[in-house]
N, C-alpha and C positions, 0 to 999 in steps of 0.2 A: 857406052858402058858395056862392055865385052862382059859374057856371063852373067848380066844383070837377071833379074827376075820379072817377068812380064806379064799381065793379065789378057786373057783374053776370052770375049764373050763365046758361050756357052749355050743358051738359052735366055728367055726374057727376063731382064732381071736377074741373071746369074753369070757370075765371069768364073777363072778358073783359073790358075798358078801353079805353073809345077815346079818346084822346091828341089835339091840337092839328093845323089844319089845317096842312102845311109846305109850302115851295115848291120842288118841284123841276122843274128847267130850263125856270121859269114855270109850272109845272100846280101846281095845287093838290092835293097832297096828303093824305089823311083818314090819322093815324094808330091802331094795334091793338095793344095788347098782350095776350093770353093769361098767366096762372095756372093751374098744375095742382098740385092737394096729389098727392103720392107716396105711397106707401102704410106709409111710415113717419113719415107727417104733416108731414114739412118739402114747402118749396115749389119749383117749380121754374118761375121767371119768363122767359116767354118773349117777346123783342123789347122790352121797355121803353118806355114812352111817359114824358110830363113828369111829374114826381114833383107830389104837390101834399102837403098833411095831411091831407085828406080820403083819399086812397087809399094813403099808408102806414099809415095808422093802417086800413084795413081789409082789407090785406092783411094788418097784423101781423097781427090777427084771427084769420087762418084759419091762422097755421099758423109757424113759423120759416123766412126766406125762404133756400134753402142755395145755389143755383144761379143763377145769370144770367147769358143766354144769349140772343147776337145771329146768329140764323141765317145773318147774310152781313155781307158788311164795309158795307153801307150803311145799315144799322142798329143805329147805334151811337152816337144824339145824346145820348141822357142815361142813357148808363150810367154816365157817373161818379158822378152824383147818387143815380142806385141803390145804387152801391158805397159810396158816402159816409154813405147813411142804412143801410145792411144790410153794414154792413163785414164781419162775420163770415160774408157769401156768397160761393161760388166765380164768379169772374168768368171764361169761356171765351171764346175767342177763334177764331172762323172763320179760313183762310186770307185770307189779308191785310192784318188789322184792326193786328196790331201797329204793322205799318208806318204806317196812316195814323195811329193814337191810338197814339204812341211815350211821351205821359204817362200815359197808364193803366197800370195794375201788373196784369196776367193770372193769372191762378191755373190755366191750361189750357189746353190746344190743343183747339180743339172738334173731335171727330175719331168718325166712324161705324164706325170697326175697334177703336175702346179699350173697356172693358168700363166704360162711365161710369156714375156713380153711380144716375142714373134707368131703368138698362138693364131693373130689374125689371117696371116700369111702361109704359115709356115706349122705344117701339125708332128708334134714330136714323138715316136714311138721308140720305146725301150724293149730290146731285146733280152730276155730275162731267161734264164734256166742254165748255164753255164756258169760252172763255178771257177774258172779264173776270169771271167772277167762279164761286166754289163756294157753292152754297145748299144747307142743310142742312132736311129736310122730316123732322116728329115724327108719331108715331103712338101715341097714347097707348090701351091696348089696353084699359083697362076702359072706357070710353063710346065706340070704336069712333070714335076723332075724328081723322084729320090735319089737321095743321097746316103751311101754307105760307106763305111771303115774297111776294117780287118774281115768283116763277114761275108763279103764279096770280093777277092781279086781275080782280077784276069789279067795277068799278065801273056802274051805273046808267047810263040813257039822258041822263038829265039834270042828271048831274055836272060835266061840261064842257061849258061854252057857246063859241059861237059858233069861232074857228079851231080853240083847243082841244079842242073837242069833234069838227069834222072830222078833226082828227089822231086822236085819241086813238081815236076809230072804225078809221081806218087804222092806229092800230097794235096792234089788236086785244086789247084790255084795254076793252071796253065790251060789258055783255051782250047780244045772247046770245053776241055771236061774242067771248067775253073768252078770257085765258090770258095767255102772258107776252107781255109788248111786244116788237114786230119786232125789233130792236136785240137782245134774247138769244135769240130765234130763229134768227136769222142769225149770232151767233157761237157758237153750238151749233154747232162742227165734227166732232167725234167724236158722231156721235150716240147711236151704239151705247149708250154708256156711261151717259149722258144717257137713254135709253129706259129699259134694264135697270131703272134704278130706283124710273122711273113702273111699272112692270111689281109690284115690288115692292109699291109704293103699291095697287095693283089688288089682287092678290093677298090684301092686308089686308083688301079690301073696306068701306071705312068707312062709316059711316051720314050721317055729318058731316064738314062740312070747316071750318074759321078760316083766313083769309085775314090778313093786313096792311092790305090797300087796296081796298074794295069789300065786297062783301055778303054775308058767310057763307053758306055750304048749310047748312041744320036738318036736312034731310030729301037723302035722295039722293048721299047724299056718291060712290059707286062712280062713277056715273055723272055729277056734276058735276064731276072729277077727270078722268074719261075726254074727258068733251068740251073743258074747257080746254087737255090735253095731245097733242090731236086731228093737230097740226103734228107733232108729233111719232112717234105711233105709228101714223100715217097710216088 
């Protein structure tokens, strides 16, 4: 199956997929989605990329899929198609997401204060103080992995060419100097709130990080964390 979509392990208990290149406001976008089996064997699908046969049939594989979950309202392009092949998953919904997908049917408010189904596993922090938007970062605590969106990319020196790549340099999502793009730096107005729970994140100490857009940390996770979030905790 030429171009299929294929998982591949990550860490213990976590596989990973990378998804279709997209375009947002002309950059070329690399999409990720994360798997992590629970510790009561069902799954918890994080971010969703394009469904293909090749990788529901290897997701069904590992496990029954219970959860899907879009950390922020801009990741949300094929979660129907998820829900449609895994209908019997809980579909949660970040702040906002309702409003923009009013045809999607929610089974949840994604929310860091509710005692959610992967809490045993998996602890969920809500990045809060940015007014477009709330991103939700996981920590799944047996392979010591966070997982983040939009608030961390590192993309490579040589993933955007030519203007794009002078931009994308300036807006500091290109290694080494990566992290979130100027644009939610700048509307991080409560910062406070916003730090606290990089603090959190630290705290865990991870070994590993999964990104969305850009190139995982294997190794170093504490400290790959700390410097993308560097605008931040000064």
């Amino acid at each position: 199956m030429a171009g299929a979509t294929s998982l591949h392990g990550f860490a213990d208990e976590i596989w990973i997929a990378e998804g279709p290149v997209v375009s947002f406001f002309a950059f070329p976008y690399p999409t990720r989605m994360a798997v992590i089996r629970l510790g009561d064997g069902t799954l918890f699908v994080w971010s969703p990329v394009a469904l293909d046969d090749r990788l529901r049939a290897e997701v069904g594989a590992l496990g029954r899929v219970a959860h899907l979950v879009s950390p922020n309202w801009l990741h949300h392009l094929w979660l129907a198609d998820w829900k449609k092949a895994f209908p019997d998953a809980r579909l949660y919904a970040p702040p906002g997401l309702k409003r923009r997908r009013r045809h999607l049917k929610f089974d949840a408010a994604l929310d860091d204060a509710a005692d959610n189904p992967w809490s045993g596993d998996i602890d969920t922090v809500a990045v809060r103080g940015n007014i477009l938007m709330t991103e939700f970062a996981f920590l799944h605590r047996k392979s010591r992995t966070a997982v983040f969106a939009d608030l961390l990319q590192n993309f490579g020196p040589d993933w955007f060419r030519g203007w794009r790549g002078v931009l994308a340099r300036f807006d500091g999502i290109v290694s080494p100097n990566y992290g979130a793009p100027r644009e939610l730096r700048w509307t991080t107005w409560r910062r406070a709130k916003a730090q606290a729970t990089i603090e959190t994140v630290l705290r865990f100490a991870p070994e590993r990080v999964v990104v969305a857009h850009g190139d995982n940390a294997s190794l170093h996770g504490t400290q790959f964390v700390r410097r993308g979030f560097r605008w931040l905790l000064g």
